[in-house]
N, C-alpha and C positions, 0 to 999 in steps of 0.2 A: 489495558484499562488505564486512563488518567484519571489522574487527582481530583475528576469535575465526577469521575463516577461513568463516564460512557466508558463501554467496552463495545471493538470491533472486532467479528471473526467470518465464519462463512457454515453456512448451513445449504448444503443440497444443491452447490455449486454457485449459490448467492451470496453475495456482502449483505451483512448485518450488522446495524449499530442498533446495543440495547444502553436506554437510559431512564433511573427513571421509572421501569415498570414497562417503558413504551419500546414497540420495536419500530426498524427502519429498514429498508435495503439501502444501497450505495453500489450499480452498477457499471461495470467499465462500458461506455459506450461501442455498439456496436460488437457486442461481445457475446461470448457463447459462455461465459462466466467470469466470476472473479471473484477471488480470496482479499482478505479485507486483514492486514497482519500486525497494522499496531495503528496509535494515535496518540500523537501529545498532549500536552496540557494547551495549547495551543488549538488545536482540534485539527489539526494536518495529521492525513490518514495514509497509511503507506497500502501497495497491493501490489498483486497482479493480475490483468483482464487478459482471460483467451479471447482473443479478435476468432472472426469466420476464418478469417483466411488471413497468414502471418503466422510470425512465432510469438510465444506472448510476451505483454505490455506489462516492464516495472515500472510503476507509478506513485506519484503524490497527488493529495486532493486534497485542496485549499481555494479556501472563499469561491465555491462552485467552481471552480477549473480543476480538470483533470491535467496533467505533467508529465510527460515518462521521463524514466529516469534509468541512465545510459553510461557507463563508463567508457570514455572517449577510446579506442583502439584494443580493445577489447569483443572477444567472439561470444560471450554470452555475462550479461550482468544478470546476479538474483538477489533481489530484496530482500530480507530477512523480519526486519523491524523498523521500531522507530522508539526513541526515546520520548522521556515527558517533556525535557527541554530539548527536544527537535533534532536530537542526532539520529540519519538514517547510517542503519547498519547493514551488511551481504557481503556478498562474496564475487570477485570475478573469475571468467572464466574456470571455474571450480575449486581452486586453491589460495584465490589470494582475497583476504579481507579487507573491504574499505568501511571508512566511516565516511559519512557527508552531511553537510549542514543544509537546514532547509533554506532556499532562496526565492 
C-alpha cells in the first residue's frame, strides 16, 4: 500500500489494484498469471508474470510499460517489493539480497 491509499496484491492468479472502493487488474502481458507485490508513492508497481512458455518475469510497471528486472550474471533474480520512495527489494540467486532504484 502507498501513502495515495492504492494497494496491489493478487487474487486467483491475477494482479489487483484496490483504490478508492474500486477494483483493477494489472496483467503481465502474455502471461498465464501474475503477482502484483508492492507500489510506491510514485505508483511504480513491482511483480512477477508467469509467461506461457519461459521462466517467470520480475518486473516494474511504470507510465503503461511493463520492465523486467534482472540482476546482470545471476541464474535467478526474485522480487520481493518495492518501497514508497521507489527502492525495489529481492534476493539473487537465493542467498544474496539486493536493493535497486527505480529508472
Amino acid at each position: 500500500m502507498n501513502d495515495s491509499g492504492f494497494i496491489v496484491g493478487t487474487a486467483s492468479g491475477h494482479g489487483v489494484i484496490y483504490h478508492n472502493g474500486q477494483w483493477a487488474t494489472l496483467e503481465y502481458p502474455g502471461g498465464n498469471g501474475t503477482r502484483l507485490l508492492g507500489i510506491s508513492n510514485a505508483g511504480v508497481i513491482v511483480g512477477v508474470g508467469s509467461p506461457l512458455i519461459g521462466p517467470l518475469v520480475n518486473f516494474m510497471y511504470a507510465n503503461g510499460t511493463f520492465k523486467s528486472i534482472n540482476i546482470p550474471n545471476s541464474s535467478l533474480t526474485q522480487v520481493w517489493g518495492i518501497s514508497a520512495g521507489g527502492i525495489i527489494t529481492g534476493t539473487v540467486d537465493f542467498n544474496q539480497g539486493f536493493t535497486a532504484i527505480c529508472q
